[in-house]
C-alpha positions as CSV (number, residue, x, y, z in Angstrom):
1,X,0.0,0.0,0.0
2,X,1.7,3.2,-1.0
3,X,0.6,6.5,0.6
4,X,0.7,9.5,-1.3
5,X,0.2,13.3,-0.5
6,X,-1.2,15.4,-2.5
7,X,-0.9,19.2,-1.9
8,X,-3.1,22.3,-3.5
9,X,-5.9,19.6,-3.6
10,X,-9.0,22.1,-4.3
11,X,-7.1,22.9,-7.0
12,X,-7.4,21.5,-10.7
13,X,-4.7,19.2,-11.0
14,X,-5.0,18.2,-7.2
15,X,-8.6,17.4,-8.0
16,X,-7.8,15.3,-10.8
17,X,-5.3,13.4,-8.9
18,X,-7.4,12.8,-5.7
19,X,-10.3,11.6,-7.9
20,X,-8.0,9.1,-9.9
21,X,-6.1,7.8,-6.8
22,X,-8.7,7.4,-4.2
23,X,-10.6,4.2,-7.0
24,X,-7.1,2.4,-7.0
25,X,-6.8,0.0,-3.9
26,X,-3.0,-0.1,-4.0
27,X,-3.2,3.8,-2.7
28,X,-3.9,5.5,0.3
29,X,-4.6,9.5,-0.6
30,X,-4.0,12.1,1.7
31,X,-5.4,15.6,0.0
32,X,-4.1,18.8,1.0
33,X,-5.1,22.3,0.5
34,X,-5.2,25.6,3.0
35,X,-8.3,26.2,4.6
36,X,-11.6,24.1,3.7
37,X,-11.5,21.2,1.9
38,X,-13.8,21.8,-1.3
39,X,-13.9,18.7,-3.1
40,X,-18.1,17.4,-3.3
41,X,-16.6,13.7,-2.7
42,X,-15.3,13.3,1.1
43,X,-14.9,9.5,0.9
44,X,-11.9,7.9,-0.3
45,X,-9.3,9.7,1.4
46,X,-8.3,12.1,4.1
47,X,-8.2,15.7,4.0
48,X,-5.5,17.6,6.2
49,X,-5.4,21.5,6.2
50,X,-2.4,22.8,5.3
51,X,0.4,25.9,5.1
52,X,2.9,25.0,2.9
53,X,4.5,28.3,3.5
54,X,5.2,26.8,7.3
55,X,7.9,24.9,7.7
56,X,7.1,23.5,10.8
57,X,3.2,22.4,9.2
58,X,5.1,21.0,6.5
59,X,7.4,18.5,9.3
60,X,4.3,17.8,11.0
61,X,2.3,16.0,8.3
62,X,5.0,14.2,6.7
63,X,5.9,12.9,10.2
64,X,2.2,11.9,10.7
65,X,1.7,10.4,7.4
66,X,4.9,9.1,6.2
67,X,4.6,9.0,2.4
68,X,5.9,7.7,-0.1
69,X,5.1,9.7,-2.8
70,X,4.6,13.9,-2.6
71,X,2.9,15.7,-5.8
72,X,3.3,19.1,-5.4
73,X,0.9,21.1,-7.1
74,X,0.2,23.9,-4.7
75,X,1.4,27.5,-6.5
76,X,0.3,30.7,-6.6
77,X,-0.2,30.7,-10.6
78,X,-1.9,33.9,-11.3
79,X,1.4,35.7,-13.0
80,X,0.0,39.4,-12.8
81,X,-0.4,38.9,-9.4
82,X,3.0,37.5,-8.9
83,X,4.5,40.4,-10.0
84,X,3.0,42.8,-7.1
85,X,2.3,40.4,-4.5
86,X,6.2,39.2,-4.6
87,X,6.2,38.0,-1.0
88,X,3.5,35.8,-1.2
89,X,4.3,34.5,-4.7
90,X,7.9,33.5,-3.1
91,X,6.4,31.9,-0.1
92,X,4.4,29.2,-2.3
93,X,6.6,28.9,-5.0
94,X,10.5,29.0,-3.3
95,X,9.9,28.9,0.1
96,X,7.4,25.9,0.2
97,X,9.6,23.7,-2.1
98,X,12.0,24.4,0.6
99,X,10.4,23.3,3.2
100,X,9.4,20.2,1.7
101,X,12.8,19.3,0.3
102,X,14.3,19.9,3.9
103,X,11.4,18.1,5.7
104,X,12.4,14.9,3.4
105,X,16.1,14.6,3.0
106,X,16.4,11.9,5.1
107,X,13.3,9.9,3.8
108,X,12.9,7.5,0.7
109,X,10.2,10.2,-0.5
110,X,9.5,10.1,-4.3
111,X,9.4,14.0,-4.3
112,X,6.9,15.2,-8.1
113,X,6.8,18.6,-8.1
114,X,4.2,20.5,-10.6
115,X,6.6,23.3,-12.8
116,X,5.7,25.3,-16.1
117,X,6.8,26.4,-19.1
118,X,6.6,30.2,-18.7
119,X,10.2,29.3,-17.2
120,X,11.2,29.8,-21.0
121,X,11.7,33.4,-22.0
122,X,9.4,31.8,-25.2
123,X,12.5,32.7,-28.4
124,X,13.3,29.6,-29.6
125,X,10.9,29.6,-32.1
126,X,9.7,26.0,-31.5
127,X,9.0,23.4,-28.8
128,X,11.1,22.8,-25.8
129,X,13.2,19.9,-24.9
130,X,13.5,19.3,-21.0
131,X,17.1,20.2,-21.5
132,X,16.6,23.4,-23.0
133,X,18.4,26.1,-20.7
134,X,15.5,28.6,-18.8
135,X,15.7,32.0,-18.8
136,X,12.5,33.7,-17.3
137,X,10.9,36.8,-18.2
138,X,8.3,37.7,-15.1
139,X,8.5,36.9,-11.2
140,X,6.2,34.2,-11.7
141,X,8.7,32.1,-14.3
142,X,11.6,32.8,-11.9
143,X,9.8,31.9,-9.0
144,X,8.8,28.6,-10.4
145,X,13.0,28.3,-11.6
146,X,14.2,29.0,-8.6
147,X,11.9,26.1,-7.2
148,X,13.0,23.8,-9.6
149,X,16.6,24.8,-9.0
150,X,16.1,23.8,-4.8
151,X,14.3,20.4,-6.2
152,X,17.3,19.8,-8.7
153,X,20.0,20.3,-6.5
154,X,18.7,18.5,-3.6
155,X,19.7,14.7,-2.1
156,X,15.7,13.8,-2.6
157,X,14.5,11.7,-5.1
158,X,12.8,13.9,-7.4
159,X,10.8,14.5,-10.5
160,X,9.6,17.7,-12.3
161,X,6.6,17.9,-14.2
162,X,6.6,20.9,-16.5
163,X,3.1,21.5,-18.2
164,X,1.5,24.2,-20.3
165,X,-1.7,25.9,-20.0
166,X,-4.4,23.4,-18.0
167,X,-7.2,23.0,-18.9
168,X,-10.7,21.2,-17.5
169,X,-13.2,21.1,-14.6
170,X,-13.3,21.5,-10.9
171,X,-15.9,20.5,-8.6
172,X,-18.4,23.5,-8.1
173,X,-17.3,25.1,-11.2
174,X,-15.1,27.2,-8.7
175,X,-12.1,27.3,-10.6
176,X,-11.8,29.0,-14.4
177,X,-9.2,28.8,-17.4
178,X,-8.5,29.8,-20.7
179,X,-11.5,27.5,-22.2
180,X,-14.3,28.2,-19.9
181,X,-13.7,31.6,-19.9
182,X,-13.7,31.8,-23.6
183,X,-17.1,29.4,-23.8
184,X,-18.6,31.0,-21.2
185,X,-18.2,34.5,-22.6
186,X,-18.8,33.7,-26.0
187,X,-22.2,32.1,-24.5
188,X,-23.3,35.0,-23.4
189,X,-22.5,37.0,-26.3
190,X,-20.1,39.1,-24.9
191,X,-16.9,40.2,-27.1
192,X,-13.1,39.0,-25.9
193,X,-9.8,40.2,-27.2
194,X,-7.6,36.9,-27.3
195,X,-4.1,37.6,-28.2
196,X,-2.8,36.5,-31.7
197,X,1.2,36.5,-31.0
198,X,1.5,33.8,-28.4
199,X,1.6,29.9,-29.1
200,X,1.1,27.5,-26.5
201,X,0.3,23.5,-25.9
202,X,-3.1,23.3,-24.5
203,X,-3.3,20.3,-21.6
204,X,-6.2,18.4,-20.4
205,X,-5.9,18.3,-16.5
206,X,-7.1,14.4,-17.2
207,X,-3.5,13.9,-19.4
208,X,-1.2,16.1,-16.6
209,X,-2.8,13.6,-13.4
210,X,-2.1,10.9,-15.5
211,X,1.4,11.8,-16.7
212,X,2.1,12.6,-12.3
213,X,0.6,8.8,-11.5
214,X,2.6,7.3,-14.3
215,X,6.0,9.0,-12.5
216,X,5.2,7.7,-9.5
217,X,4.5,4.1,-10.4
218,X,7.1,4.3,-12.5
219,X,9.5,5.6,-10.0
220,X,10.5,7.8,-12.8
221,X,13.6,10.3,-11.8
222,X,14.5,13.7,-13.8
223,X,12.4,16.2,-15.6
224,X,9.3,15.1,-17.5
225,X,7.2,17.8,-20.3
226,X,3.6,16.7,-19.7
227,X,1.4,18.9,-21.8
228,X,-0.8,18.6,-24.9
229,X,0.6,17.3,-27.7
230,X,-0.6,20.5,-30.3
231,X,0.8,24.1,-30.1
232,X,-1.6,26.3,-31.6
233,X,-1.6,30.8,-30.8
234,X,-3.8,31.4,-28.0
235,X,-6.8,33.1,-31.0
236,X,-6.6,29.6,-32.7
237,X,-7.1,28.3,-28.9
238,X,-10.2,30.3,-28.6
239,X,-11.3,29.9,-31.9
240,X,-11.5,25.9,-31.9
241,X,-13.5,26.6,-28.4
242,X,-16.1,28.6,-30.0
243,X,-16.2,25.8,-33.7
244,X,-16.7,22.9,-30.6
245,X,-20.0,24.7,-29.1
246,X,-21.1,26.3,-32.5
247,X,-20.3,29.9,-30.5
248,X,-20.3,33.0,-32.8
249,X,-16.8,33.8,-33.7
250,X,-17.6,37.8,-34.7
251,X,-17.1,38.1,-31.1
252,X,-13.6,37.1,-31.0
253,X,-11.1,39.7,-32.0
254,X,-7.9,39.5,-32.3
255,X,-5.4,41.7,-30.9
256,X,-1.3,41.7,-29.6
257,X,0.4,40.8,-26.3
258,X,1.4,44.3,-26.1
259,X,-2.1,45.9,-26.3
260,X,-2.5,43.9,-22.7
261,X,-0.9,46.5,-21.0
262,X,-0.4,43.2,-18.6
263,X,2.2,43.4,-15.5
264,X,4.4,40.2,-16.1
265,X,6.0,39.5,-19.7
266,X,4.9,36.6,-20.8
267,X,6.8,34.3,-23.5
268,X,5.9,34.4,-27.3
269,X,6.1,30.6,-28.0
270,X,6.0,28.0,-26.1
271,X,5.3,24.2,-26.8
272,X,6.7,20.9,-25.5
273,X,8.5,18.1,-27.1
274,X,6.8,14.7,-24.8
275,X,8.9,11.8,-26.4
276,X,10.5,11.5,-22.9
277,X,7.3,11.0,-21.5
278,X,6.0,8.8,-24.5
279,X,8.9,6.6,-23.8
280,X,9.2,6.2,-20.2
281,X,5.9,7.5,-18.9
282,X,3.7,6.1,-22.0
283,X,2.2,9.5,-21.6
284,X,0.0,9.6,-24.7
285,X,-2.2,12.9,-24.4
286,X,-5.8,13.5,-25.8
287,X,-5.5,15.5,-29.0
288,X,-7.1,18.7,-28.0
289,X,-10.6,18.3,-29.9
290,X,-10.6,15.0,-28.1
291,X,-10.1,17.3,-24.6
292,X,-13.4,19.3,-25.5
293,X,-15.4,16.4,-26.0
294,X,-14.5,15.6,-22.6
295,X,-15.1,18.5,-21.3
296,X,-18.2,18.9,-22.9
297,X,-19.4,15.2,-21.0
298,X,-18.5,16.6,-17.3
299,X,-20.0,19.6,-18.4
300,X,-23.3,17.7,-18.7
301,X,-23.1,16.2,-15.1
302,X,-22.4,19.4,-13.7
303,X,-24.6,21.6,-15.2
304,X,-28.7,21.3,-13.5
């Protein structure tokens, strides 16, 4: 019986992965999140409150549960945010990681922590190989480097799990992304400006739980790119979005990143190349068509 702890757990990915874990009965879960646990299903698992940001909080729940697997998903994500509210963004992104690498150094822990690919400053022109060298552009990217950098250098066993723009459905509808905001707006007829000049890999939260499950049973060591297998501009994105749900498309207009007027930088271009995790993970991703048809089915269920 392995045990394995899960943190950010309200969260998409956490979600995903408490939802996929807790029907397996080679797994005991334990989910957590800071403050309330807001997952509909309470069976299965347990739920444990928790700061990353504390050190000490951090001790005392690997001391009372003894993993043997950690998937850290917990960040503060939102990158305009990250560029004002430094401190915080440092606490969950640096600090935590940490405080987690620390707490385990002396324990067989499989350590997975969740990373992204705004690390890239976005100019190569093409998709990323796990080797390619980082070189961030806004406090968000080199918080998440500077993570990586205190997972990379430790004694742990580790893995990273870099992933591009996630995508799906969180219980309670409480959490948005790039697709439900675009369906949801385009719904209710309202116009969105969706930049033309940036190109990303679109990943179904599904594919990214599964690639994190795969490391672990694998006891896969190293960096792994999980993320959808096309790279498409952020328009083409939205426009797919509105072709899937016959949405009016006059409301889309296109416009450039630098129009945005937005706080952090972001990178141009970005896209993954997953052989790695083809080959050791058989990661094998939904195509993103595929995703929305998904999305569309738990959309059903949710919906009254």
């Amino acid at each position: 019986m392995k045990t394995i702890l899960i943190t950010g757990s309200n969260g998409l990915l956490g979600q995903k992965l408490v939802y996929n874990l807790i029907n397996r009965k080679d797994v005991k879960v334990i989910a957590t999140s800071v403050g309330e646990n807001r997952l509909i299903k309470r069976e299965g698992y347990i739920y444990e409150s928790l700061d990353i940001t504390s050190k000490s909080e951090v001790e005392k729940i690997i001391q009372k549960h003894k993993p043997d697997a950690i998937i850290n998903t917990a960040a503060m994500t939102n990158v305009d945010a990250c560029e004002t509210k430094r401190e915080e963004c440092w606490a969950l992104n640096v600090t935590a990681v940490r405080n987690f690498v620390d707490a385990i150094k002396q324990e067989p822990i499989h350590f997975v922590h969740l990373s992204t690919d705004f690390i890239f400053d976005g100019e190569k022109g093409s998709e990323y190989l796990e080797t390619d060298i980082p070189n961030p552009q806004s406090y968000y990217a080199l918080s998440k480097w500077e993570g990586e950098k205190i997972v990379q250098q430790s004694k742990i066993r580790w893995a990273i799990a870099r992933t591009i723009i996630v995508y799906g459905i969180v219980d309670n509808m409480s959490r948005s992304n790039i697709v439900l905001w675009a369906k949801d707006a385009l719904t209710k007829g309202q116009k969105i400006n969706v930049v033309d000049d940036q190109f990303r890999s679109p990943t179904l939260s599904e594919d990214l739980a599964a690639g994190c499950i795969s490391i672990i049973d694998k006891g896969a060591t190293g960096i792994y790119n999980l993320s959808g297998k096309e790279t498409m501009s952020v328009l083409e994105l939205v426009f797919k979005v509105a072709d899937f749900w016959h949405l009016d498309k006059s409301l889309i207009t296109p416009i450039k990143s630098s129009t945005l007027n937005q706080a952090a930088k972001r990178p141009p271009r970005t896209g993954f190349i997953i052989d790695k995790a083809k080959k050791d993970l058989d990661y094998n991703p939904y195509s993103f068509n595929e995703g929305l048809e998904i999305l569309n089915e738990q959309i059903k269920h949710v919906s009254h």
